[in-house]
C-alpha positions as a LaTeX table, in Angstrom:
\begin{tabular}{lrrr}
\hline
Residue & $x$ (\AA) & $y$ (\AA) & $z$ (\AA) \\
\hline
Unk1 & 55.85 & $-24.02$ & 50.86 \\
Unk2 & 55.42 & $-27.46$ & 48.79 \\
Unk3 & 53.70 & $-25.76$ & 45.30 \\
Unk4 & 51.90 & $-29.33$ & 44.80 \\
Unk5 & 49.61 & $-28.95$ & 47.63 \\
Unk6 & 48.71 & $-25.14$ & 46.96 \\
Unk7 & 45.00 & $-24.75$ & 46.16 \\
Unk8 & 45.45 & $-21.11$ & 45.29 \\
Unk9 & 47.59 & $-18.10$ & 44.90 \\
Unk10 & 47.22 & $-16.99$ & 48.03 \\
Unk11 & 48.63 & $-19.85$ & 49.05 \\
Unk12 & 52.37 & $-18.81$ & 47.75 \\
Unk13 & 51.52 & $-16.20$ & 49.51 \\
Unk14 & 50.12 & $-13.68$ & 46.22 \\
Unk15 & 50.56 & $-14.16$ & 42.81 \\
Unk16 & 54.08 & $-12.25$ & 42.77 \\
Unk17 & 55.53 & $-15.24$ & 44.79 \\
Unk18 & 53.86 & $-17.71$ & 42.46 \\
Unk19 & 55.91 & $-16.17$ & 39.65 \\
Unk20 & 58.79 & $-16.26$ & 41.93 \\
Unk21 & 58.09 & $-19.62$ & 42.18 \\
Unk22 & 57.58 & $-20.43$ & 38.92 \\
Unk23 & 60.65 & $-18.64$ & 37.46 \\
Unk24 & 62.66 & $-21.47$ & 39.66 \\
Unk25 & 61.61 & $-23.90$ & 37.83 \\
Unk26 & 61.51 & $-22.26$ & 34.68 \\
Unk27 & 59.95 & $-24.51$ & 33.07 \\
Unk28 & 56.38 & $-26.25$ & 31.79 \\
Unk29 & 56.15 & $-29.05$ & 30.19 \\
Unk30 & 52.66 & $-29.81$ & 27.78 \\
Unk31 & 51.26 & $-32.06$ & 25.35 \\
Unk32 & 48.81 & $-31.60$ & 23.01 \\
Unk33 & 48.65 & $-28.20$ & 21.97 \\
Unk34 & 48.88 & $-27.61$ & 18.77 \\
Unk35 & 49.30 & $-24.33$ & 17.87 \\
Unk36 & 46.73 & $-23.68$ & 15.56 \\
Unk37 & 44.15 & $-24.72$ & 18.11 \\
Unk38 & 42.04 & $-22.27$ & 20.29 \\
Unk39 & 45.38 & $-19.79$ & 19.75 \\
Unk40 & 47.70 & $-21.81$ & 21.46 \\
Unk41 & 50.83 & $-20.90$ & 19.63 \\
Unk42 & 50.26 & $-17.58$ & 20.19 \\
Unk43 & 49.36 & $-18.03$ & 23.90 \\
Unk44 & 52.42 & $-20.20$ & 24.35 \\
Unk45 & 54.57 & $-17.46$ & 23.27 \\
Unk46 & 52.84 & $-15.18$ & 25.41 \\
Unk47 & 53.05 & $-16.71$ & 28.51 \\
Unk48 & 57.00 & $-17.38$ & 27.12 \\
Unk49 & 57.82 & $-13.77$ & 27.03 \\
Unk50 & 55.23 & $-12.54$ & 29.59 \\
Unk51 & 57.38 & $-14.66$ & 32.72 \\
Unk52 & 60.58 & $-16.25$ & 30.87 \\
Unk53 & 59.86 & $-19.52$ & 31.55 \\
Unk54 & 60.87 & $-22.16$ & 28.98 \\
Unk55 & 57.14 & $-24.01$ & 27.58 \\
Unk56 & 58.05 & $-27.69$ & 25.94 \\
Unk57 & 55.28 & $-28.57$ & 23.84 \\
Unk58 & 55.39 & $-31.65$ & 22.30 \\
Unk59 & 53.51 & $-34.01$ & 20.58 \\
Unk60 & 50.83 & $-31.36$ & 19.62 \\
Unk61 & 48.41 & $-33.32$ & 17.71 \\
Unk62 & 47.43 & $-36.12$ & 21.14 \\
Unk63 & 44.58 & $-36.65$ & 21.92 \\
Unk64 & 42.59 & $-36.28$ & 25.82 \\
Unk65 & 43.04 & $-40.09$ & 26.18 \\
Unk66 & 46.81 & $-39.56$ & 25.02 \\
Unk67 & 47.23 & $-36.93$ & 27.71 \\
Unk68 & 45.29 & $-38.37$ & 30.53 \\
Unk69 & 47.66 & $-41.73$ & 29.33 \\
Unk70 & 50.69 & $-39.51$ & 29.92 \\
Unk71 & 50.21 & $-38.52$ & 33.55 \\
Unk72 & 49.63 & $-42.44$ & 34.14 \\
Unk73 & 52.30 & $-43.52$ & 32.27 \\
Unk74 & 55.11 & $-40.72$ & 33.08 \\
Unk75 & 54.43 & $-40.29$ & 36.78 \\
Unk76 & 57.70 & $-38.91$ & 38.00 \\
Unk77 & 59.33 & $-38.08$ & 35.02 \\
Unk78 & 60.36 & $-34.44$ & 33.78 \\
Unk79 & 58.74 & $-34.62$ & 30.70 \\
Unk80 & 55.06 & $-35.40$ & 32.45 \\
Unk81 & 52.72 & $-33.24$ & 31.72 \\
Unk82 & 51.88 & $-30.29$ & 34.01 \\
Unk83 & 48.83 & $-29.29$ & 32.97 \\
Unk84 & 45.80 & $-30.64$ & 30.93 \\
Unk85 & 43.45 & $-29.51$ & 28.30 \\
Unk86 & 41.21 & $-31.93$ & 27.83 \\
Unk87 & 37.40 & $-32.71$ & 26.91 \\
Unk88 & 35.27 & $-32.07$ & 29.60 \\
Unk89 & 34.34 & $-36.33$ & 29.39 \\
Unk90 & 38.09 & $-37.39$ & 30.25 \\
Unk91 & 38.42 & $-33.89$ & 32.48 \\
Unk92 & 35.30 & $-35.99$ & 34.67 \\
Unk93 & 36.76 & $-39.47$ & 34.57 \\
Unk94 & 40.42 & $-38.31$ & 35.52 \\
Unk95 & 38.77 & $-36.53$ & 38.24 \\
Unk96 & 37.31 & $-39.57$ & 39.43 \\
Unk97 & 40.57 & $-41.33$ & 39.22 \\
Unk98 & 42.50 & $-39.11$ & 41.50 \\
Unk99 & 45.13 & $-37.63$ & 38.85 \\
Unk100 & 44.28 & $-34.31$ & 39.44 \\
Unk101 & 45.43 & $-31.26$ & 42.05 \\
Unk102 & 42.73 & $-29.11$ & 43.07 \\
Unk103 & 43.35 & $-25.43$ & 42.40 \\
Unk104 & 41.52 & $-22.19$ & 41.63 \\
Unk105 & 42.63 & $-19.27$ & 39.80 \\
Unk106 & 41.87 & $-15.55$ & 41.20 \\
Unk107 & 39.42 & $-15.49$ & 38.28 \\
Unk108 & 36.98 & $-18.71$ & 40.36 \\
Unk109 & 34.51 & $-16.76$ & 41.49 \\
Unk110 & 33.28 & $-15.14$ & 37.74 \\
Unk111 & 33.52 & $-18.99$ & 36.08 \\
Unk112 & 29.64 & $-20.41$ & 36.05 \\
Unk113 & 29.09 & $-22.98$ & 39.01 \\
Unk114 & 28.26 & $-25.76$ & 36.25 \\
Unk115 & 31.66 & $-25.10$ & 34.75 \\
Unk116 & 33.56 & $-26.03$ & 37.36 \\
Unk117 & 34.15 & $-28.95$ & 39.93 \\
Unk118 & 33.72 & $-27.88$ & 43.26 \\
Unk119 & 36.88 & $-28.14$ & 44.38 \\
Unk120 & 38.81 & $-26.89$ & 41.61 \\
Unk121 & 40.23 & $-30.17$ & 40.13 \\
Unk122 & 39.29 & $-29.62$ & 36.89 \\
Unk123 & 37.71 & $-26.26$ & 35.22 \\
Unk124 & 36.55 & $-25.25$ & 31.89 \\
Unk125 & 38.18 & $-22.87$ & 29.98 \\
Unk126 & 37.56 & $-22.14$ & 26.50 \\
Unk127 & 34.26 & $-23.95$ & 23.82 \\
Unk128 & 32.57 & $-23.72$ & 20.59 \\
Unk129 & 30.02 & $-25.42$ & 18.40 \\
Unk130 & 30.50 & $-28.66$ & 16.30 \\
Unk131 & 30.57 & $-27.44$ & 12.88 \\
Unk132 & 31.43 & $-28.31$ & 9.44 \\
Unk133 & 33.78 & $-27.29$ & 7.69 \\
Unk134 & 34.74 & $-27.30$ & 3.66 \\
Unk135 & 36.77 & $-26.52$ & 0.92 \\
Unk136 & 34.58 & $-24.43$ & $-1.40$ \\
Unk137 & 37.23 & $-24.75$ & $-4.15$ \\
Unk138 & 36.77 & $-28.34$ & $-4.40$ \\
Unk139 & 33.23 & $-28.93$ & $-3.19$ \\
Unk140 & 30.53 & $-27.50$ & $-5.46$ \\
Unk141 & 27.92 & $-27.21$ & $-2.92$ \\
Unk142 & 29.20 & $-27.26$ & 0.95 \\
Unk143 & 26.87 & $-29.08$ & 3.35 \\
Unk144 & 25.39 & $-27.65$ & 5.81 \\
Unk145 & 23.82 & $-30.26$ & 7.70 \\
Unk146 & 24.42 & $-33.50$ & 8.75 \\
Unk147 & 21.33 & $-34.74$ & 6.63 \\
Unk148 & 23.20 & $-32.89$ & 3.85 \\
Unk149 & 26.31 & $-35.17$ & 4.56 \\
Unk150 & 24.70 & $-37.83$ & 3.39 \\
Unk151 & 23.97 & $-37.10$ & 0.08 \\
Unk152 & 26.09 & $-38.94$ & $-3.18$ \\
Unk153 & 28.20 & $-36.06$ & $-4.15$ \\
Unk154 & 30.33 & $-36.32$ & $-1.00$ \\
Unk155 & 31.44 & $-40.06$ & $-1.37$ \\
Unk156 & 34.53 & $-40.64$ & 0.58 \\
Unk157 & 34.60 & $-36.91$ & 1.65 \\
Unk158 & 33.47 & $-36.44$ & 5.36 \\
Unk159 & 36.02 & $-36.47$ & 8.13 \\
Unk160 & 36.21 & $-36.38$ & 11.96 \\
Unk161 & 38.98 & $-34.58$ & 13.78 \\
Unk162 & 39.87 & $-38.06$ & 15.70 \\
Unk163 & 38.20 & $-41.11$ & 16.99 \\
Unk164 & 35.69 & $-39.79$ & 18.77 \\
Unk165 & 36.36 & $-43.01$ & 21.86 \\
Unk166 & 39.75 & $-41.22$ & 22.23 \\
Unk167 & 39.50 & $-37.42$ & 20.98 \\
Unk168 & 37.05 & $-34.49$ & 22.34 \\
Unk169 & 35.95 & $-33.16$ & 19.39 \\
Unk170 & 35.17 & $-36.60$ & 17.55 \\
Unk171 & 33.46 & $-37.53$ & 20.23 \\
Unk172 & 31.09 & $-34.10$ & 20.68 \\
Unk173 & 30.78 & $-34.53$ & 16.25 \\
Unk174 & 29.02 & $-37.78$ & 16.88 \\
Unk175 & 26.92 & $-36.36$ & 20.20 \\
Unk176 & 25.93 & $-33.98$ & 17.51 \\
Unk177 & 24.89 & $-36.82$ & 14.66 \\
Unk178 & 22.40 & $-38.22$ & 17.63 \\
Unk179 & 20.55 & $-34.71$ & 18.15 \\
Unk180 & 20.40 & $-34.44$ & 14.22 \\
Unk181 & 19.22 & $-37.95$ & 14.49 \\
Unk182 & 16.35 & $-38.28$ & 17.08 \\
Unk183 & 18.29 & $-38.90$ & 19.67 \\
Unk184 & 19.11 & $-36.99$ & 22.83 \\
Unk185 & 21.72 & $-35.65$ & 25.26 \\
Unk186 & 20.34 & $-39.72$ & 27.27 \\
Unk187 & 20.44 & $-41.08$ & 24.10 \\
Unk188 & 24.11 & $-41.29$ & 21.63 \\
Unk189 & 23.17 & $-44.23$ & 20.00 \\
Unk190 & 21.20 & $-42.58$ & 16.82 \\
Unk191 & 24.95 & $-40.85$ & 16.33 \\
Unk192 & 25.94 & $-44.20$ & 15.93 \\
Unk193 & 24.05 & $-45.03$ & 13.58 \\
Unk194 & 24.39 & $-41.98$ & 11.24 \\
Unk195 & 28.03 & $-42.47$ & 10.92 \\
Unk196 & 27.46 & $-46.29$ & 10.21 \\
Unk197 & 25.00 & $-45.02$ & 7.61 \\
Unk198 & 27.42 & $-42.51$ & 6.64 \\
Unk199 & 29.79 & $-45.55$ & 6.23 \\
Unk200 & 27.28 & $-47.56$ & 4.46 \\
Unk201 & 27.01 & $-44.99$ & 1.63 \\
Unk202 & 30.68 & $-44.77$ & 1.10 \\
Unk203 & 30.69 & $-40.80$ & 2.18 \\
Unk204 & 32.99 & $-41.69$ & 5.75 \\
Unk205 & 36.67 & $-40.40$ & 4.77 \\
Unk206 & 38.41 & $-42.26$ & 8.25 \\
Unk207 & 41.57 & $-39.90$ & 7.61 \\
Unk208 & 41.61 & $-37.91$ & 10.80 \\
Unk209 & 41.67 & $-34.04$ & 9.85 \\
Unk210 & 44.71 & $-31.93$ & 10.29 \\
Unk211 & 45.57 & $-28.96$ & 8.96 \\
Unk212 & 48.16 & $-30.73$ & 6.92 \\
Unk213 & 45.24 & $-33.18$ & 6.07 \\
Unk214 & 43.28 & $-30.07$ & 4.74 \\
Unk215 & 46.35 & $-28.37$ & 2.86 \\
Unk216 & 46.54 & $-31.54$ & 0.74 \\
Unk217 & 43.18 & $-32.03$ & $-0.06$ \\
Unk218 & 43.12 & $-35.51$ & 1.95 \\
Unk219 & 39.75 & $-34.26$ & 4.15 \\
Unk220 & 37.78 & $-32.04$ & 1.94 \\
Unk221 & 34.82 & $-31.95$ & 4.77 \\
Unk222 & 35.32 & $-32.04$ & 8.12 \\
Unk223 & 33.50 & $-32.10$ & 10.86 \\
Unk224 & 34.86 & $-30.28$ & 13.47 \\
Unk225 & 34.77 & $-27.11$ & 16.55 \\
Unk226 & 33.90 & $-24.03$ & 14.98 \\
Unk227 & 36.78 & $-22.30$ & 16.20 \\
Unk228 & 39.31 & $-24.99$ & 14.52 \\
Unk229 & 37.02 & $-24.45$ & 11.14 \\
Unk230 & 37.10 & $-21.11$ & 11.77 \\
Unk231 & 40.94 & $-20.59$ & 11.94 \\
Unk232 & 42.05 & $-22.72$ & 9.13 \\
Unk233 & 39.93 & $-20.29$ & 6.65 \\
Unk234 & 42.40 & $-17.21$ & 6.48 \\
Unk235 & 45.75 & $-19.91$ & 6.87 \\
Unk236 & 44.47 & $-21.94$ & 4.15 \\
Unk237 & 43.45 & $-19.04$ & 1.77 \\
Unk238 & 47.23 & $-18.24$ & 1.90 \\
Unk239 & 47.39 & $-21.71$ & $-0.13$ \\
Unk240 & 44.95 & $-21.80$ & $-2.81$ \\
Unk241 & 41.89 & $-23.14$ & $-0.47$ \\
Unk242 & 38.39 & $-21.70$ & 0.26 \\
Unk243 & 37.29 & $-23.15$ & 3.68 \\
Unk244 & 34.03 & $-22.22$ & 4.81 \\
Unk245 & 32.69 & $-23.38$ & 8.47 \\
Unk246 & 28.60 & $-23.30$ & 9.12 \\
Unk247 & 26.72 & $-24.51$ & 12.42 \\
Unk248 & 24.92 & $-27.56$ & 11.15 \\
Unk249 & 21.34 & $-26.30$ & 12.66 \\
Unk250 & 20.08 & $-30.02$ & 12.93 \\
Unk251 & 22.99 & $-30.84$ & 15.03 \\
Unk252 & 23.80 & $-27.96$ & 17.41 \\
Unk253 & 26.35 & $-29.04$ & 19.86 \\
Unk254 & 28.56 & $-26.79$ & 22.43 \\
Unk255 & 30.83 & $-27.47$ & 24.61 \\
Unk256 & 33.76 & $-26.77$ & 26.61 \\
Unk257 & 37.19 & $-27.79$ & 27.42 \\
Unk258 & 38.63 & $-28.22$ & 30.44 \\
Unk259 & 41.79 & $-27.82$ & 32.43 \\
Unk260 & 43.55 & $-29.10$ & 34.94 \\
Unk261 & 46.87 & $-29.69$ & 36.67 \\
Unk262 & 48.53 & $-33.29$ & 37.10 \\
Unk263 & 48.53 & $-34.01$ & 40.77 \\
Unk264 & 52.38 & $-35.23$ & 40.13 \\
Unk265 & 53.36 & $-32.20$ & 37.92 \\
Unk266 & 57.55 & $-31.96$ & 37.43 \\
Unk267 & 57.04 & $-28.23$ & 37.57 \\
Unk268 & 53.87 & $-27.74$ & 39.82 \\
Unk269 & 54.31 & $-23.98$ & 40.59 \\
Unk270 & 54.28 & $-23.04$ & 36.35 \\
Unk271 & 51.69 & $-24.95$ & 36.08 \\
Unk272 & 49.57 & $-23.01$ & 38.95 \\
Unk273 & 50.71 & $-19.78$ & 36.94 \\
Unk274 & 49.96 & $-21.40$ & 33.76 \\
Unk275 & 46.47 & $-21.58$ & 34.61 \\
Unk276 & 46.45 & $-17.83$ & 36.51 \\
Unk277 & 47.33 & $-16.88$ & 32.82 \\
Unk278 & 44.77 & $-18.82$ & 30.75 \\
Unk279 & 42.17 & $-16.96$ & 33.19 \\
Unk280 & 43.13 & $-13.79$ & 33.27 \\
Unk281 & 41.74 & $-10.99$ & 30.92 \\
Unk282 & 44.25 & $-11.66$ & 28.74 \\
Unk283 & 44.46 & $-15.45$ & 28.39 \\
Unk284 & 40.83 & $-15.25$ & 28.26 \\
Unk285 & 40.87 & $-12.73$ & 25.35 \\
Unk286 & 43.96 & $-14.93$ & 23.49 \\
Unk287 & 41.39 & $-17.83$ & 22.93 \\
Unk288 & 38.83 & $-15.27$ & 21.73 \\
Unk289 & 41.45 & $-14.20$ & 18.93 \\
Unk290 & 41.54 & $-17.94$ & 18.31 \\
Unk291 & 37.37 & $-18.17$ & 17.77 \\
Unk292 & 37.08 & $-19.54$ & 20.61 \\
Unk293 & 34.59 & $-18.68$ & 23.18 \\
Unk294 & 36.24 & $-18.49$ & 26.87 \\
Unk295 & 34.49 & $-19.42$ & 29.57 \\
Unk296 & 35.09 & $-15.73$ & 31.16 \\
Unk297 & 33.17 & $-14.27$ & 27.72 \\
Unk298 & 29.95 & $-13.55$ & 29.47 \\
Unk299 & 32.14 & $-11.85$ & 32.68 \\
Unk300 & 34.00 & $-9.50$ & 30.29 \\
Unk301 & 30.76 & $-8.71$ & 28.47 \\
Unk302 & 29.58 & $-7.59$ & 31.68 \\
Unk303 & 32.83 & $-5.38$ & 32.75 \\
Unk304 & 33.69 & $-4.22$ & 29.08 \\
Unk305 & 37.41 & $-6.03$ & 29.05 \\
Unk306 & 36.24 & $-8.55$ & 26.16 \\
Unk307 & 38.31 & $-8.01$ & 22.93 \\
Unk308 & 35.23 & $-6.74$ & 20.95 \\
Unk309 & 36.78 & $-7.53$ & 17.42 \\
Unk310 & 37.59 & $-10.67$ & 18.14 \\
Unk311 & 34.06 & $-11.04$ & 19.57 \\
Unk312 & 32.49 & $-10.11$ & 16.17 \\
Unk313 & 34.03 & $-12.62$ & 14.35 \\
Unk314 & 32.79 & $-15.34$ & 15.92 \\
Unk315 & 30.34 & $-17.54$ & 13.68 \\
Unk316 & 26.94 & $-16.66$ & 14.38 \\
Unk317 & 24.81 & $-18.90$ & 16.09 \\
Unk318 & 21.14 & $-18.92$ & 17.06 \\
Unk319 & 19.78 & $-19.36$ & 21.22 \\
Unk320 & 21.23 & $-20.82$ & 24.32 \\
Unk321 & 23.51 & $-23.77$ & 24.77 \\
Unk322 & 22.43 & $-26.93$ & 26.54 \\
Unk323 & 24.72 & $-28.98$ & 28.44 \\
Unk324 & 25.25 & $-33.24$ & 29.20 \\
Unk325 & 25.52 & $-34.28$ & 32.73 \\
Unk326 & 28.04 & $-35.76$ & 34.12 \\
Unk327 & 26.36 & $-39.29$ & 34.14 \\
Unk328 & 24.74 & $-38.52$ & 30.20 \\
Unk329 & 28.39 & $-38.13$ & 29.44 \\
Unk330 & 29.62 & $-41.38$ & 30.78 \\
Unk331 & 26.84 & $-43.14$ & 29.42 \\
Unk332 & 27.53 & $-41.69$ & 26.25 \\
Unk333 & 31.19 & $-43.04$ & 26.03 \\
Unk334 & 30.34 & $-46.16$ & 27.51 \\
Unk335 & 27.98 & $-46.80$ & 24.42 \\
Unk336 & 30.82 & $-45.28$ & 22.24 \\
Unk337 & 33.16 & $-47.74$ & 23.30 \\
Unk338 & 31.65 & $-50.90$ & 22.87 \\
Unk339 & 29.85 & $-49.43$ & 19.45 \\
Unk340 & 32.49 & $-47.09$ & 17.37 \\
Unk341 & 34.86 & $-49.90$ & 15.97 \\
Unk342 & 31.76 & $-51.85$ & 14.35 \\
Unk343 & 29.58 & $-48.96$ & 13.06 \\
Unk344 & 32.70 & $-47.57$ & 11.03 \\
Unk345 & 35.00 & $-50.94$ & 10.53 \\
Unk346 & 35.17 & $-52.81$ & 6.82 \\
\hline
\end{tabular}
């Protein structure tokens, strides 16, 4: 069978023929993963020695636009991407574009309805909370707000993890700023005007946070997921650095990534068994050890397979998520894009 028009594993005719399948090709090409996000290095090498097929990761630290850039850009080359993980915002609009294969994992029936597109183009995987994070050693008092982030002591100190018109995360870390700000899930533009504010005052560091960025002392505050806050703590206490992560409570924020599979993949069946691994118990439970929260989490709660150490180190956070829609989301960039570049510019 053609592996870029199979919806399913089923389709190959069981998952033991899609690794069949896959082990042809034997190999997956990816961007954006950097390894110290949501676990990937150590799901990489997983999935490496789990099947023997050869992972290329490369340029780690692109961004969604970068990747959804790449499938336009690389169409029938080997080193296109095969798979996406991407904010749920570009996961929508590349939808909508027609870049996408639809597929769904064994696992479709346990992800939530609104976590999913119908037909399996894209679907979530893995989320957390916007959060800030800071090095204790070097900051007397760590906000824990984003009122707090706004106060004198943290001239030139408060960072994004991108631009939020290109990256995920930047772009959730200003949805944030609005609902700290008056503004709503309808309504981005208050985030807007926080970081201009934040600008005005001299306390907007534009460096865009890395771990390297951290290490050297170059973002000293960042705002950021929880579970990317969360991980640098025990890599960065290796080197001399206290960094703490909090849930700013006037800014709670969640949300989840999303995957999918480039309609013109170079190796479409690893990619299908790419994402049979990210949903499986195991996958699931590899983003958990990253403190991440899967999309599967509330599934293994139910059937006890849930990694319960890695569960309990999770940051804690207060009551039940809320979530965009669709059309609050592309509102949302819209305003982003014709507003970023002049709130922060000078």
């Amino acid at each position: 069978m053609d592996a870029r028009t199979a919806t399913s594993a089923a389709d190959f005719g069981g998952l033991d023929k899609l690794v069949e399948a896959a082990k042809k090709e034997g190999k997956l090409h990816v961007i954006a993963l950097p390894p110290d996000w949501a676990n990937y290095g150590k799901i990489i090498e997983a999935f490496k020695a789990k099947y023997g097929i050869e992972i290329e990761s490369e340029t780690p630290d692109a961004s969604s636009a970068d990747e959804i850039n790449a499938v336009k850009t690389r169409k029938g080359q080997d080193r296109a991407p095969d798979v996406l993980d991407i904010g749920q915002s570009f996961a929508i609009s590349g939808a909508a574009e027609g870049l996408f294969a639809p597929y769904k994992v064994q696992t479709w029936d346990k992800i939530p309805e609104n976590q999913k597109e119908p037909s399996g183009l894209w679907f979530n995987d893995y989320g957390g909370y916007i959060s800030i994070g800071c090095d204790a050693k070097k900051i007397a008092k760590c906000p824990e707000t984003y009122a707090d982030l706004l106060k004198p002591e943290y001239k030139g100190k408060v960072a994004l993890n991108g631009n939020p018109t290109k990256s995920g995360s930047a772009f959730a870390g200003v949805y944030a700023a609005a609902l700290a700000n008056g503004g709503s899930f309808d309504d981005i533009q208050p985030g807007l005007d926080f970081f201009k504010k934040l600008k005005d005052v001299g306390n907007f560091n534009p460096v865009e946070t890395t771990p390297a960025t951290i290490e050297k002392g170059e973002t000293q505050i960042s705002i950021d997921w929880d579970y990317n806050n969360s991980a640098y703590a025990p890599k960065m206490a290796e080197k001399g650095l206290d960094w703490k992560t909090v849930i700013p409570t006037d800014g709670k924020y969640f949300q989840l990534y999303a995957q999918a599979i480039n309609k013109d993949a170079p190796h479409p069946a690893a990619a299908r068994l790419w994402q049979e691994f990210l949903y499986s118990t195991e996958g699931q439970n590899l983003y958990l050890g990253g403190f991440a929260r899967p999309v599967l989490l509330p599934a293994m709660q139910a059937d006890g397979s849930v990694d319960k150490a890695a569960e309990a180190n999770l940051p804690p956070v207060e009551g039940e998520p809320a979530f965009p829609t669709e059309a609050q989301v592309n509102k949302a960039k819209e305003v982003l894009a014709n507003g970023w570049g002049a709130a922060v510019s000078g």
